[in-house]
Wavefront OBJ file of the C-alpha trace (Angstrom):
o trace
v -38.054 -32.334 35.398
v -34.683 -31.928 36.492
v -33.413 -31.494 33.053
v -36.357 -28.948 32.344
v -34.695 -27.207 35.566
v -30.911 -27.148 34.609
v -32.748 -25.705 30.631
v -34.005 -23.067 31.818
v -31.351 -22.360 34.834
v -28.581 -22.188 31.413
v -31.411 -20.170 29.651
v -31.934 -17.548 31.766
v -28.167 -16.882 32.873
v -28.228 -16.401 28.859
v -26.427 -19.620 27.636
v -27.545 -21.936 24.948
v -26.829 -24.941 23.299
v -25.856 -25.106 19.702
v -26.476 -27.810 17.762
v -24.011 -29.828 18.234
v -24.967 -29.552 22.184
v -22.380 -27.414 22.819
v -22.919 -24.372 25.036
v -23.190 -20.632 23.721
v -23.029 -17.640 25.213
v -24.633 -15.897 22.025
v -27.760 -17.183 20.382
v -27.450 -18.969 17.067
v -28.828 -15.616 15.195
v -26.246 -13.033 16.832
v -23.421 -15.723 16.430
v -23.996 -15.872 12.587
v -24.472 -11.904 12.565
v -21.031 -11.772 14.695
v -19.211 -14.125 12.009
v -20.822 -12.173 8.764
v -19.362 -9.443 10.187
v -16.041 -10.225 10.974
v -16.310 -11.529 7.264
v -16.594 -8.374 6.209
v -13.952 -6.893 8.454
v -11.522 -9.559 6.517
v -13.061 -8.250 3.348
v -12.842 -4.246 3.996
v -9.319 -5.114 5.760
v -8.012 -6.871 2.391
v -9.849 -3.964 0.224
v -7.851 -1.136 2.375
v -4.533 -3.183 2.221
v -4.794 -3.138 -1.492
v -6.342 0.709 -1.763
v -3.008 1.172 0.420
v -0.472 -0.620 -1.721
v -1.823 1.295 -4.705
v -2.009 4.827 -3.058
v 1.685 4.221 -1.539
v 2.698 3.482 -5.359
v 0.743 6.281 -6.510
v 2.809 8.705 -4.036
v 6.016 6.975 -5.221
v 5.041 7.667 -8.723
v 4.176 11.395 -8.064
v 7.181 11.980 -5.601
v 9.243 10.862 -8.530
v 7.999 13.019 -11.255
v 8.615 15.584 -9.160
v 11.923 14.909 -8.478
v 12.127 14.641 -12.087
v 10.552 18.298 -12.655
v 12.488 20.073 -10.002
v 16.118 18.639 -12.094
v 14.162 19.919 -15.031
v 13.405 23.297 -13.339
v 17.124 23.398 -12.144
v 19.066 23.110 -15.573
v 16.222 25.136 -17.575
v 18.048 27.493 -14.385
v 21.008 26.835 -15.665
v 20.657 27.385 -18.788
v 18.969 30.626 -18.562
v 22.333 31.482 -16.369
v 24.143 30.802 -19.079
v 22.424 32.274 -22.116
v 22.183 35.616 -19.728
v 25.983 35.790 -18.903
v 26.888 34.985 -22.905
v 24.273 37.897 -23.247
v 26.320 39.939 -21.066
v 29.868 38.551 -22.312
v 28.751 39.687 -26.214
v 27.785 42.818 -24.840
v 30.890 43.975 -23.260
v 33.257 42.238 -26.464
v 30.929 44.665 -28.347
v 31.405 47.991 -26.704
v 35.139 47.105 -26.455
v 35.188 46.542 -30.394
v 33.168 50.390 -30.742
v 35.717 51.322 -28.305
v 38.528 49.911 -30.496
v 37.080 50.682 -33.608
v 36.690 54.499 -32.204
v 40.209 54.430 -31.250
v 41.990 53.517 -34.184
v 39.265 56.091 -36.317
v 41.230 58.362 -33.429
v 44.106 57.736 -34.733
v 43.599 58.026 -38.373
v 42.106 61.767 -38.147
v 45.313 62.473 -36.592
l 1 2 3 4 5 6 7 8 9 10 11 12 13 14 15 16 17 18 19 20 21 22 23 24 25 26 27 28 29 30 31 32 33 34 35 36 37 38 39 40 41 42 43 44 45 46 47 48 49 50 51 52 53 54 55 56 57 58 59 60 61 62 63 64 65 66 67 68 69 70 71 72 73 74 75 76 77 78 79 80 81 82 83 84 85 86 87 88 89 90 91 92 93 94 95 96 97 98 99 100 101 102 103 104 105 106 107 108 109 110
């Protein structure tokens, strides 16, 4: 009886024994639930570690190409700098060539 006794005095404060008589805290069903779950904490962990890694390279990628694009955008910039200032450079030679040209007519009426 007194082992009866000292059963259900560790059963009712809520510990059990396993089966390799060791004592739980947890029955044998919520124990197994509590490890499948922290399975799957490992599992989700390792998934988000790797979603992660691949979104951090995904950013690199992106931050790159537009690095890329704003050099691009800068000489296209440039460029349009230039072509407008030649514009503007071909445009004054050519009024001072009329002028020139008007000049020396000026000078041949005379």
């Amino acid at each position: 009886m007194e082992g009866e006794d000292q059963a259900d005095v560790i059963s009712v404060a809520g510990m059990q024994f396993d089966d390799l008589s060791k004592i739980r805290v947890l029955d044998p069903e919520k124990h197994e639930q509590t490890e499948a779950l922290g399975e799957e904490c490992r599992t989700f962990l390792e998934k988000m570690n790797t979603f992660h890694s691949t979104v951090g390279g995904l950013v690199s990628l992106v931050d790159k190409l537009a690095a890329a694009v704003d050099d691009e955008k800068m000489k296209a910039i440039g460029a349009r700098a230039a072509m407008e200032s030649l514009s503007k450079k071909r445009e004054s030679e050519e009024q001072l060539l009329l002028s020139m040209i008007a000049e020396r007519r000026a000078q041949l009426d005379r």
